[in-house]
VOKOLKE-86336 format. One record per residue: y, x, z of N, C-alpha, C in turn; residue in three letters. Coordinates in Angstrom, 3 decimals. Layout:
// residues N
- Y X Z Y X Z Y X Z ala
...
***
This chain:
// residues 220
- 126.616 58.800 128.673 126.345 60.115 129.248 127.418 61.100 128.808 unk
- 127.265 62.515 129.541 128.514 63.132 129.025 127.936 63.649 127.705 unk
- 127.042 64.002 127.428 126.387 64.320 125.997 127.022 63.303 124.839 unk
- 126.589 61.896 125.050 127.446 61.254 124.598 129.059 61.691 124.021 unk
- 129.884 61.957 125.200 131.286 62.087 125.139 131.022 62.788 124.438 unk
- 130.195 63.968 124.265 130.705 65.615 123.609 130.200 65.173 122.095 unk
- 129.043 64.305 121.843 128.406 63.831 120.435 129.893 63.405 119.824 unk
- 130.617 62.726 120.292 131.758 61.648 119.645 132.714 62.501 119.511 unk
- 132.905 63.726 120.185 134.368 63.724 120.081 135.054 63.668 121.285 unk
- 134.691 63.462 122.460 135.399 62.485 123.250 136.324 62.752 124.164 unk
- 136.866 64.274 124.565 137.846 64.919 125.013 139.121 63.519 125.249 unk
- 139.246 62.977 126.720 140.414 62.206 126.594 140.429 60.871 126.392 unk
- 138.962 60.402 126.423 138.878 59.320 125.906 137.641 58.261 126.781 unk
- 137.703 56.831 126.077 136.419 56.390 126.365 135.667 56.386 125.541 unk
- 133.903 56.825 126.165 132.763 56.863 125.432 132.278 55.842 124.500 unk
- 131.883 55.678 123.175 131.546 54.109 123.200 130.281 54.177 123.774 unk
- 129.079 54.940 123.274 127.826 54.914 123.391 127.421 54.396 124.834 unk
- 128.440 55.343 125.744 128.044 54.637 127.544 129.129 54.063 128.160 unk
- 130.380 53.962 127.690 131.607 53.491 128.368 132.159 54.460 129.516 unk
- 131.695 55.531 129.740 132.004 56.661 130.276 133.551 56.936 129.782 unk
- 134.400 57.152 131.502 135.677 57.632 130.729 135.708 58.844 131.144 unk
- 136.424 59.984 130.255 136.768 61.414 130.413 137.923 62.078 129.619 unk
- 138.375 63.030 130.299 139.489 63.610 130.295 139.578 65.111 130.651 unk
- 140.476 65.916 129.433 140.370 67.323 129.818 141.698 67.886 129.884 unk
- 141.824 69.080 130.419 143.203 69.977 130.140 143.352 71.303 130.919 unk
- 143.578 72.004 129.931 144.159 73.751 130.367 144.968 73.841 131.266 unk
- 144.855 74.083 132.752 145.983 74.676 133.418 146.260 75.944 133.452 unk
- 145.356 76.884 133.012 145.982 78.372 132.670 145.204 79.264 131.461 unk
- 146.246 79.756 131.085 145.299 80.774 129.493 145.825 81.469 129.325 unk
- 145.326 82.477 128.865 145.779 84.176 128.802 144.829 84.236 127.469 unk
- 146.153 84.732 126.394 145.288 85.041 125.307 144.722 86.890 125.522 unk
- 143.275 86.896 124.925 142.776 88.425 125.421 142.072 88.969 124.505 unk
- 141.518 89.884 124.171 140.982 90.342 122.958 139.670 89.528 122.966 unk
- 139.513 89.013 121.461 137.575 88.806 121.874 137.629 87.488 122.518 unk
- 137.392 87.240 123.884 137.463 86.027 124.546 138.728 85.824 125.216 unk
- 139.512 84.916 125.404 140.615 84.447 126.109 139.707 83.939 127.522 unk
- 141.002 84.255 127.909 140.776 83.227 129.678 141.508 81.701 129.054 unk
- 140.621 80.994 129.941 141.209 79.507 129.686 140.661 78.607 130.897 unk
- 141.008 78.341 131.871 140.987 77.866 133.060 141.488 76.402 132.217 unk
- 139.900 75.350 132.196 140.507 74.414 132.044 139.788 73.091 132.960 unk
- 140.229 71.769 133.438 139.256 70.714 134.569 139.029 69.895 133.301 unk
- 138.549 69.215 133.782 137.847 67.707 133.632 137.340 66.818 134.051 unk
- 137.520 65.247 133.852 137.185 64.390 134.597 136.108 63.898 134.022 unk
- 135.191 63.549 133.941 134.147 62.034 133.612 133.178 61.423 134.559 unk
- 133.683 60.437 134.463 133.302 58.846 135.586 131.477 59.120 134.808 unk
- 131.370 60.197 134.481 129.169 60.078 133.957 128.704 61.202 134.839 unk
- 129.774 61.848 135.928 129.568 63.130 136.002 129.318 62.866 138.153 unk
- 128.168 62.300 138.679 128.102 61.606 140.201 126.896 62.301 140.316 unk
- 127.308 63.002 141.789 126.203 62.943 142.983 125.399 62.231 143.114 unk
- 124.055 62.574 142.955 123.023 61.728 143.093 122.710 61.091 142.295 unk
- 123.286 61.085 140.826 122.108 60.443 139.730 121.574 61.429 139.058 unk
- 121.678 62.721 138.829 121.293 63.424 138.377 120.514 64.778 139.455 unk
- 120.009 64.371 140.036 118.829 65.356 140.736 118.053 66.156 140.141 unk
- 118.028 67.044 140.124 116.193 68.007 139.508 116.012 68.820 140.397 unk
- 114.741 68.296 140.654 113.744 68.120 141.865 114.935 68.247 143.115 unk
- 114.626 68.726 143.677 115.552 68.708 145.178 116.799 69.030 145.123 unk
- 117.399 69.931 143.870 118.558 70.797 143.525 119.588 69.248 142.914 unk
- 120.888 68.962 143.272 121.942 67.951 142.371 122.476 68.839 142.184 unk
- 123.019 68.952 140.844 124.183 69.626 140.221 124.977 69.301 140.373 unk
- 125.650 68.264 140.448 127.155 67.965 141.119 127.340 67.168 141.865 unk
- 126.466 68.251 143.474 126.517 67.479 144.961 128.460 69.038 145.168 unk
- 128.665 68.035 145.868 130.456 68.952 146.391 130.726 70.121 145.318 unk
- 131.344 69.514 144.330 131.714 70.472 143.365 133.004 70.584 144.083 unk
- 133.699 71.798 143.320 135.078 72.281 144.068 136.580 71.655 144.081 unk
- 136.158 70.933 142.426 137.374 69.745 142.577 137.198 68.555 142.891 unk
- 135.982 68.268 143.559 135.710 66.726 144.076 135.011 66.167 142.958 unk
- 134.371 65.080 143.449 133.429 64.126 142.996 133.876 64.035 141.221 unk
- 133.155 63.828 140.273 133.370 63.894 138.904 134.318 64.850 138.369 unk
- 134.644 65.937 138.907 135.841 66.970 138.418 134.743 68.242 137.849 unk
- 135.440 68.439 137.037 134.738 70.172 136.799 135.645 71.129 136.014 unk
- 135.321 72.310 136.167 135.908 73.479 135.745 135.339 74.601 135.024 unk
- 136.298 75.025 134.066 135.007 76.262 132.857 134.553 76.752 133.107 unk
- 134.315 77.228 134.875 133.305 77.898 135.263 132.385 77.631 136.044 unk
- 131.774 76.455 135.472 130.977 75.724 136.674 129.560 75.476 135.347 unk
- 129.826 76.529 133.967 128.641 76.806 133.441 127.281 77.019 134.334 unk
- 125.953 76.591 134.409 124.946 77.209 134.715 123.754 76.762 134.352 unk
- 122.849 77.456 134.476 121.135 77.134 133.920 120.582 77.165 135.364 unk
- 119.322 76.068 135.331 118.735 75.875 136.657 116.827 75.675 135.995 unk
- 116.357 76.221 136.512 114.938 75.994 136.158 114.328 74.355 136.097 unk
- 113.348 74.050 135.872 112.275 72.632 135.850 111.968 72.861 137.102 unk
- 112.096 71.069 137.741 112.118 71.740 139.347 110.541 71.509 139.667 unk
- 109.557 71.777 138.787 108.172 72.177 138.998 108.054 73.646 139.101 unk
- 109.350 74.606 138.916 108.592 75.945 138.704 109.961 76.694 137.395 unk
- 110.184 78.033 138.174 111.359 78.544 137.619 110.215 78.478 136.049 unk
- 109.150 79.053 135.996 108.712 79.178 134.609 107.310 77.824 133.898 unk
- 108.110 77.300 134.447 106.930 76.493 133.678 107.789 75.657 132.914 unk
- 108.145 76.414 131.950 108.590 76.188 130.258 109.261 75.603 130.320 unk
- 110.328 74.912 130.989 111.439 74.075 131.057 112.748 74.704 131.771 unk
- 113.945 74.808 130.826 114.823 75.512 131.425 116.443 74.056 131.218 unk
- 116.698 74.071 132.194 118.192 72.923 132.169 119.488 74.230 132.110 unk
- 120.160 73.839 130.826 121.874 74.518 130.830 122.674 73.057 130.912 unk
- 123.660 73.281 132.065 124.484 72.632 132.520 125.986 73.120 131.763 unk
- 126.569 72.776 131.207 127.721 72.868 130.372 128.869 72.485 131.518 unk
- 130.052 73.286 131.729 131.123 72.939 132.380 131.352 71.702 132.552 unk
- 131.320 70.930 131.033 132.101 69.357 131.013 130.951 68.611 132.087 unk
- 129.684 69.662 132.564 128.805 68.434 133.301 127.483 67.939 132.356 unk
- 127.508 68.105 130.972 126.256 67.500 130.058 125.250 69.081 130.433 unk
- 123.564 67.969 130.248 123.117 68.917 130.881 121.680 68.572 129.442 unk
- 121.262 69.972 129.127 120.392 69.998 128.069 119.397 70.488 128.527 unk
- 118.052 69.793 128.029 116.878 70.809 128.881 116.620 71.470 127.158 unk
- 115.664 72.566 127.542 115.058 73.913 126.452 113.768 74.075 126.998 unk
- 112.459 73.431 125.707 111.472 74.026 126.194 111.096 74.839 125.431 unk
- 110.148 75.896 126.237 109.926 77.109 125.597 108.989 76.630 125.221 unk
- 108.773 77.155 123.730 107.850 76.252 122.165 106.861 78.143 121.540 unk
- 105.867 78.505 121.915 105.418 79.587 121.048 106.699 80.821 121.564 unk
- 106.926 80.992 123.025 107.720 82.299 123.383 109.184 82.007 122.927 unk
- 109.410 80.630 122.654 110.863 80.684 122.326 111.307 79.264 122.668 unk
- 112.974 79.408 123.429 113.274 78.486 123.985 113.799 77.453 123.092 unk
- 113.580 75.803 122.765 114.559 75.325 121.903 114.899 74.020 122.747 unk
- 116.264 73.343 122.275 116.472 71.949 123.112 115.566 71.039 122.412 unk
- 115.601 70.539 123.570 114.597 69.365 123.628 114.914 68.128 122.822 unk
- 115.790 67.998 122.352 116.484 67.108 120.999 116.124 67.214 120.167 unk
- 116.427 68.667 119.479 115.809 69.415 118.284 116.996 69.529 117.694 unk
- 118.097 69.259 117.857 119.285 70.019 117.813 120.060 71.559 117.819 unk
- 120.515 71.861 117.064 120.940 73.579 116.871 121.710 73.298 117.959 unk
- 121.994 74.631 119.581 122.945 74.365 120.179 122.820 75.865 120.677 unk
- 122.911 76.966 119.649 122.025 78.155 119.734 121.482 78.714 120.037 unk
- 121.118 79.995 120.991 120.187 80.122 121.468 119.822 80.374 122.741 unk
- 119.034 80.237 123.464 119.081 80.597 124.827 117.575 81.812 124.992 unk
- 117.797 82.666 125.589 116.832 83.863 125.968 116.431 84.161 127.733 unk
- 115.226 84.837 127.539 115.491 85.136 129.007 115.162 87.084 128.788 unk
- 116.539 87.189 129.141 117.092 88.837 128.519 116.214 89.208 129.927 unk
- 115.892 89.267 131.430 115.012 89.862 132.431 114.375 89.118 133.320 unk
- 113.940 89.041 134.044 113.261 88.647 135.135 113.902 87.309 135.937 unk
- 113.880 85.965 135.749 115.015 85.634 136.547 116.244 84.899 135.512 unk
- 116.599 86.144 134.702 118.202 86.223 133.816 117.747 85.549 132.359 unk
- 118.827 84.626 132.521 118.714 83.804 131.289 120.244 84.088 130.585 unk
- 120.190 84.277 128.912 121.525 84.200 128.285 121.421 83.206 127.517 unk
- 122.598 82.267 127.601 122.970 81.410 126.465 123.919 81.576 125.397 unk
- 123.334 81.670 123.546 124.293 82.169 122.903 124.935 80.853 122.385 unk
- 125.602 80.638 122.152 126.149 78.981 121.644 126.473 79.167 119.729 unk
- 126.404 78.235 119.420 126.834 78.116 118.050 127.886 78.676 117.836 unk
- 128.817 78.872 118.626 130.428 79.904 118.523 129.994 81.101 118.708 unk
- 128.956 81.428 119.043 128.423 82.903 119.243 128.760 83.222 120.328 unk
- 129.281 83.065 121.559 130.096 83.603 122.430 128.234 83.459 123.343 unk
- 128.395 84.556 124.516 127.324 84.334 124.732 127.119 84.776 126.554 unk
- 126.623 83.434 127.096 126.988 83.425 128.422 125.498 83.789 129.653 unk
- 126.252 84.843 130.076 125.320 85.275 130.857 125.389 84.515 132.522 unk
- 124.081 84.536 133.102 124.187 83.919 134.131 123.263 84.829 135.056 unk
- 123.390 84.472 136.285 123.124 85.138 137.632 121.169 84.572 137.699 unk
- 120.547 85.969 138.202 119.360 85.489 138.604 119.008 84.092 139.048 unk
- 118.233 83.638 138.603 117.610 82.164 139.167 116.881 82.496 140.990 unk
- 116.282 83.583 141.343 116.362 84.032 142.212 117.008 84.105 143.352 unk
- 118.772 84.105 142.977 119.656 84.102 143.777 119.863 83.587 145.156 unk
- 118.771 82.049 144.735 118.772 81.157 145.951 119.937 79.718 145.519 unk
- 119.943 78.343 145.996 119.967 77.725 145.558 121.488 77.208 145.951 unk
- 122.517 78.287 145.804 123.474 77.730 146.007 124.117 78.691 144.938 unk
- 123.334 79.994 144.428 124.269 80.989 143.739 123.405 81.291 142.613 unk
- 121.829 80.982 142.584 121.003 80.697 141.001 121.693 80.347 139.949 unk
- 121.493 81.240 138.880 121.817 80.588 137.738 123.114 80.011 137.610 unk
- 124.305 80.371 138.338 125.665 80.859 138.274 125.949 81.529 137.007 unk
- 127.150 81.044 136.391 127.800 81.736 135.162 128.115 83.030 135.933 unk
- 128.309 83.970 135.476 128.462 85.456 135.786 129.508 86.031 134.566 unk
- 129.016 86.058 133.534 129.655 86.490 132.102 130.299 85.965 130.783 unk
- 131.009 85.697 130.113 131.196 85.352 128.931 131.548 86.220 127.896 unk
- 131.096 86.689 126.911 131.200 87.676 126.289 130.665 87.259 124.760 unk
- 131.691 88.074 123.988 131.252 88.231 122.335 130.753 89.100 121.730 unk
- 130.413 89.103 120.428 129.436 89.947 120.036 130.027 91.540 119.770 unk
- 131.495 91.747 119.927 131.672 93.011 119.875 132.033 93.609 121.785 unk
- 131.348 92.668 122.343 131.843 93.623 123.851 132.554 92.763 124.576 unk
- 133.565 92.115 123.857 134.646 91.505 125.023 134.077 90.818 126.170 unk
- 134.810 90.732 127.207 133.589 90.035 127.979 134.443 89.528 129.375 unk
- 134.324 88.299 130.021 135.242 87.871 131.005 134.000 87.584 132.494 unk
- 134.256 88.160 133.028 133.385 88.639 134.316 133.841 87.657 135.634 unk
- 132.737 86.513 135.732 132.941 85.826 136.837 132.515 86.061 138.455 unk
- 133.058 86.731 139.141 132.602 86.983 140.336 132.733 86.058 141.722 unk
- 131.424 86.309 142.233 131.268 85.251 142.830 131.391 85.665 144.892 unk
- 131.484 84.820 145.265 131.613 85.405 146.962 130.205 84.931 147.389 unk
- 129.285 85.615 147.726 128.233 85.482 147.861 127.934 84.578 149.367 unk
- 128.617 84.966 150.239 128.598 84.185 151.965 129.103 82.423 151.404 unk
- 129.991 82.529 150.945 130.909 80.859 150.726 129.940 80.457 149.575 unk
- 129.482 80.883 148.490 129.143 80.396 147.139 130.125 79.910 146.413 unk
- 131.326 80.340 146.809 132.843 80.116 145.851 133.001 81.417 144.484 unk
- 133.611 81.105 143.468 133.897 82.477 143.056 135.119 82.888 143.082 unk
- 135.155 83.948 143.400 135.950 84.776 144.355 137.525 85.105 143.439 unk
- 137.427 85.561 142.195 138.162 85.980 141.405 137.098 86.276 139.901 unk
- 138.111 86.364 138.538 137.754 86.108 137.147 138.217 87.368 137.258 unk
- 137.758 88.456 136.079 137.780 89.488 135.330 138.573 89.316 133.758 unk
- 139.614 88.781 132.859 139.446 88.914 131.574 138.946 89.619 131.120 unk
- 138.643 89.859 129.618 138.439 90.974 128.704 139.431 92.246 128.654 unk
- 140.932 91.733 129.048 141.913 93.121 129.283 141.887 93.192 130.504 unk
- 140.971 93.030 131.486 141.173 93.735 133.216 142.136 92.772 134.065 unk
- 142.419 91.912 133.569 143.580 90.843 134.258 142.981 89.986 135.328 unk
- 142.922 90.299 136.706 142.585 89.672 137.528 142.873 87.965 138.222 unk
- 142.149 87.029 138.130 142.862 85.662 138.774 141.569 85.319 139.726 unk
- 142.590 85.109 140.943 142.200 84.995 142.250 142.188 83.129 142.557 unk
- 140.935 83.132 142.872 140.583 81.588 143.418 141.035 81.267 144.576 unk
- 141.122 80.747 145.272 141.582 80.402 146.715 141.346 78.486 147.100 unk
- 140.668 78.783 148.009 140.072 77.260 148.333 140.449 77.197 149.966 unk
- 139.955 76.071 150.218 140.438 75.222 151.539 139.008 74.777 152.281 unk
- 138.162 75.076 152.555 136.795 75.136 152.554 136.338 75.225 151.459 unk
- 135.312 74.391 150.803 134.874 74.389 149.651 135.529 73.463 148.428 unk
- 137.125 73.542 148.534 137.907 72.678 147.617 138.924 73.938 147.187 unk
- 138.708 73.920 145.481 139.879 74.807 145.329 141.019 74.643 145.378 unk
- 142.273 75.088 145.546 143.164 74.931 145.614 144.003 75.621 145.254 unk
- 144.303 76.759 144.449 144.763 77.764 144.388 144.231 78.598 142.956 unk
- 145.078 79.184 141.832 144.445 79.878 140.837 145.411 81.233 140.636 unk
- 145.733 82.133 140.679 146.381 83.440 140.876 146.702 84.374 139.810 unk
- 147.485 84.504 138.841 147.534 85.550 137.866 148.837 86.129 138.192 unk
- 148.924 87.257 138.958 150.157 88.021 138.549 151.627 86.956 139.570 unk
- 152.517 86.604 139.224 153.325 86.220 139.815 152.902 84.536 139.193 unk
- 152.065 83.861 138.456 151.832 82.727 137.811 150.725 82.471 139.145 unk
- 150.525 81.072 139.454 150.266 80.180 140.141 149.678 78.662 139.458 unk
- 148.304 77.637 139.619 148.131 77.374 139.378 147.664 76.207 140.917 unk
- 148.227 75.197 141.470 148.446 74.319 142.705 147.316 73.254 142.638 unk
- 146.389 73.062 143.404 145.930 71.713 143.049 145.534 70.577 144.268 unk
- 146.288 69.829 144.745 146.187 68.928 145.976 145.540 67.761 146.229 unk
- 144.713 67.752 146.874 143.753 66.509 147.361 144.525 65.657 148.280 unk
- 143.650 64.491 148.248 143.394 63.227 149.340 142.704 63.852 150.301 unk
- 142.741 62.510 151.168 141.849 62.744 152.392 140.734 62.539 151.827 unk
- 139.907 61.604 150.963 138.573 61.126 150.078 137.523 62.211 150.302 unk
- 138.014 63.681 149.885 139.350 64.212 149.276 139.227 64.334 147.496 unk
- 140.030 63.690 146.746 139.810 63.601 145.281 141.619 64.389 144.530 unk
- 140.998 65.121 143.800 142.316 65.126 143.488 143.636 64.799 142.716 unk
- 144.445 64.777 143.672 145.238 63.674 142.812 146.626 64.816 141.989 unk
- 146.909 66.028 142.467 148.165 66.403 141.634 147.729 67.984 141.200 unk
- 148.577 68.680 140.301 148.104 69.593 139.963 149.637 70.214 139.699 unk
- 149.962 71.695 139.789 151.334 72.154 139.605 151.137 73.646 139.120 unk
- 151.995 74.141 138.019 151.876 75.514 137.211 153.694 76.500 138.222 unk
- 152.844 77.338 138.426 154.390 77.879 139.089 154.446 79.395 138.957 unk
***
């Protein structure tokens, strides 16, 4: 599993626990006060359409870089698909590992029993996840509807900094990133395949197959 990968170490490597292979890397970073931008993919062969369902919702049915790909902003929390509140909450981690949290006496903990810090539900809907790094990620109403629920929205530290993910509400693409210093990077896709990452005169290329999977990636 990708939990697995992340238990071991496994950035780059094969899993032993499942034989899962995976692989990561930064194509763009901007150091920023507080939180950096860090636009980074990943591959893992644990990360398929259709084995991982809850209830009717797949988490990685047409992700944006194709089948087993993901990106740092493809953070999100999705309810127990009995019921946004009936005590079961799933956080989906970029790399794809997905942790459920049941709420135990008004408070959420993973279901392991593992420290993986804390998760809240700050309003109606709005869930924050604080992580053991403290950094602490806000996400979009569960409400939203089931293509833009529980969307990463925020990343932010404990003095303010904060990197603002905005999303295009018609496509369910996100549209452009916010850093912590106001530095705008513009997404740009090809239907629902990205292709395109935007900072300033910097460029970030990424080209598919017909499959379509992708096969090249270019910094310009």
């Amino acid at each position: 599993s990708v939990f697995d990968s992340r238990k071991n170490g496994g950035a780059d490597s094969i899993t032993p626990l499942a034989g899962g292979f995976s692989w990561q890397q930064t194509l763009l970073a901007r150091p920023t006060p507080g939180v950096a931008f860090d636009f980074r993919i990943g591959y893992n062969t644990a990360v398929n359409s259709g084995a991982s369902a809850i209830g009717t919702l797949d988490p990685y049915v047409d992700p944006s870089l194709g089948t087993g790909w993901r990106q740092t902003f493809d953070a999100r929390v999705l309810p127990d698909p009995n019921g946004v509140f009936s005590g079961e909450v799933r956080v989906i981690q970029w790399d794809g590992a997905i942790e459920t949290w049941v709420l135990t006496n008004g408070v959420y903990r993973p279901r392991h029993q593992e420290y993986r810090g804390e998760l809240t539900n700050s309003a109606p809907n709005v869930f924050e996840w604080t992580t053991p790094e403290r950094l602490i990620y806000r996400f979009r109403p569960l409400s939203d509807g089931a293509a833009l629920g529980g969307r990463l929205a925020e990343i932010r530290d404990l003095h303010g900094n904060h990197v603002l993910v905005n999303w295009d509400d018609n496509s369910g693409n996100i549209s452009n990133v916010v850093d912590s210093a106001g530095g705008t990077f513009t997404f740009r896709y090809d239907g629902t395949r990205l292709t395109n990452v935007t900072f300033g005169q910097w460029q970030v290329n990424l080209v598919y197959d017909g499959t379509p999977r992708l096969i090249s990636k270019s910094l310009t």
